[in-house]
C-alpha positions, -999 to 999 in steps of 0.1 A, spaced: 69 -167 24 41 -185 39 16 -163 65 -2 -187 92 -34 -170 110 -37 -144 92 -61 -118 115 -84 -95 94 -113 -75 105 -150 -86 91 -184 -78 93 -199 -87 127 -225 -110 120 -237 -118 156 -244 -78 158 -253 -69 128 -231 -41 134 -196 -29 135 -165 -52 128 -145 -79 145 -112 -96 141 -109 -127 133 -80 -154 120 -91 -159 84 -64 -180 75 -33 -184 57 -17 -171 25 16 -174 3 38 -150 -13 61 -163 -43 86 -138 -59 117 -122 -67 135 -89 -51 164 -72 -67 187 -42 -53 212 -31 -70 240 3 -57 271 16 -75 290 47 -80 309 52 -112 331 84 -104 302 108 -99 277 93 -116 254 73 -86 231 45 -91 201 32 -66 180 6 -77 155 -18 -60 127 -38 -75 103 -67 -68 82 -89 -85 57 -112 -66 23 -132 -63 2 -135 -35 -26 -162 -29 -51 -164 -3 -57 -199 13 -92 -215 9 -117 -184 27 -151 -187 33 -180 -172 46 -164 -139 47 -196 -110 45 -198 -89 16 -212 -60 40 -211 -35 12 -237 -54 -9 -261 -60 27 -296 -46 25 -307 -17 49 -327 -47 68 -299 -61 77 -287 -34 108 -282 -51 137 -298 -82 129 -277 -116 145 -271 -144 119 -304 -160 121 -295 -200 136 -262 -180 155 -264 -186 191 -260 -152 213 -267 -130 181 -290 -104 184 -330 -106 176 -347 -102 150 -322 -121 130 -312 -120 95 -294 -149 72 -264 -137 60 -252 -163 38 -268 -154 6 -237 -127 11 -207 -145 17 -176 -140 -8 -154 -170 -12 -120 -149 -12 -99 -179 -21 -67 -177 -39 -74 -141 -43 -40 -116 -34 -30 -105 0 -43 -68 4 -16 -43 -8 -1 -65 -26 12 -55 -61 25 -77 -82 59 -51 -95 71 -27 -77 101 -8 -77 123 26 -78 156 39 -94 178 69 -85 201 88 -105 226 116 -92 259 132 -101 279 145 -77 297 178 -87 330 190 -70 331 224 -67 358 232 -48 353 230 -11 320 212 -11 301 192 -37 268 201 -60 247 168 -59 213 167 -87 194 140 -80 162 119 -97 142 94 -88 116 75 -107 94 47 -85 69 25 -97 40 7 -76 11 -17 -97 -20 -23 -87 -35 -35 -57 -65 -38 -37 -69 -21 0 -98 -49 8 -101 -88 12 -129 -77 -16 -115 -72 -48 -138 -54 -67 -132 -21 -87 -141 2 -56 -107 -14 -39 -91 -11 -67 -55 14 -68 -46 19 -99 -1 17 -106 12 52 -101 42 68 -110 59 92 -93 89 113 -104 111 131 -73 140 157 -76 164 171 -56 195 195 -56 218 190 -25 251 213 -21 272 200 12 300 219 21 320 210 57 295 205 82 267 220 65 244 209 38 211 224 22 187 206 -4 159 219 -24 137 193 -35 102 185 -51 80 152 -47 57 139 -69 67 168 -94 43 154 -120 15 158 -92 3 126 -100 -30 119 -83 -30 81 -67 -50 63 -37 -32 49 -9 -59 30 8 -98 32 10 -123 17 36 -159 21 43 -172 50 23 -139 64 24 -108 70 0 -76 82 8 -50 100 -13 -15 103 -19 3 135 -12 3 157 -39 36 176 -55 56 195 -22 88 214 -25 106 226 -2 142 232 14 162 216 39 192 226 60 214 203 82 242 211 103 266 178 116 280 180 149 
């Protein structure tokens, strides 16, 4: 898959302040995706998996902002016409991002699901477990450690009876309560959700 025009939001440079979006360019996405379903008398199998790499287009003078001095605030690019007075030359701090991966990008991913269904009678007993897998990726254009998500892990289970109309489950996520980012911007870092159980009840009509 080839993106065109990619849009991303950047430092502001005729400000010296705040953001804007821009096109930055394009970027390519080479891989392979596999899903595989079966049932083998009660036994159930879900899988689905990928394996990819992701390269930025040529990208320049994209603003490192976090590595800006304090003098910097709200200073225009100094030569910029319409930027703001006093200036300040920013180009001692632009990244060259080329060929570096999309954001959010990892290179495996994947998940697998196990459950046997149980007849008991008038309604069926179904255990279920599912393992999924997500590498590393970075949440920024700027791939330095601070953007950095390390792969997690995370282990689900779940216990579903159904019987006519009705069914209940009893379930736990993340049962290993593995801590994991999903994203950081700014100053800020945001986590996954940690283990949750819980009961559900649905009625068909």
């Amino acid at each position: 898959m080839v993106y065109q025009d990619m849009q991303q939001v950047i430092y502001n440079t005729l400000t010296g302040s705040g953001t804007k979006v821009v096109n930055i360019g394009s970027s390519t996405l080479e891989g392979l995706e596999a899903t595989f379903n079966a049932r083998f008398g009660a036994l159930g199998i879900n899988f689905d998996g990928s394996l990819e790499h992701s390269a930025l287009a040529t990208i320049h003078g994209v603003v490192a902002s976090y590595e800006l001095p304090p003098t910097a605030s709200n200073h225009g690019q100094c030569g910029l016409p319409g930027a703001v007075q006093p200036c300040f030359d920013y180009s001692p701090y632009e990244a060259d991002i080329s060929g570096e991966s999309d954001i959010f990008a990892p290179k495996a991913q994947g998940s697998i699901a196990l459950d046997y269904r149980l007849d008991l009678g008038q309604g069926t007993l179904d255990p279920r477990v599912q393992f999924a897998y997500t590498g590393g990726q970075y949440a920024s254009l700027f791939q330095i450690p601070f953007y950095y998500m390390e792969p997690r892990k995370i282990w689900n289970a779940s216990l579903t009876y159904d019987i006519n109309q009705w069914d209940a489950e009893v379930y736990i996520n993340n049962f290993t309560n593995q801590t994991y980012l999903e994203g950081n911007s700014g100053n800020s870092v945001y986590y996954g959700a940690p283990m949750q159980a819980g009961i559900r009840v649905r009625r068909d009509f």
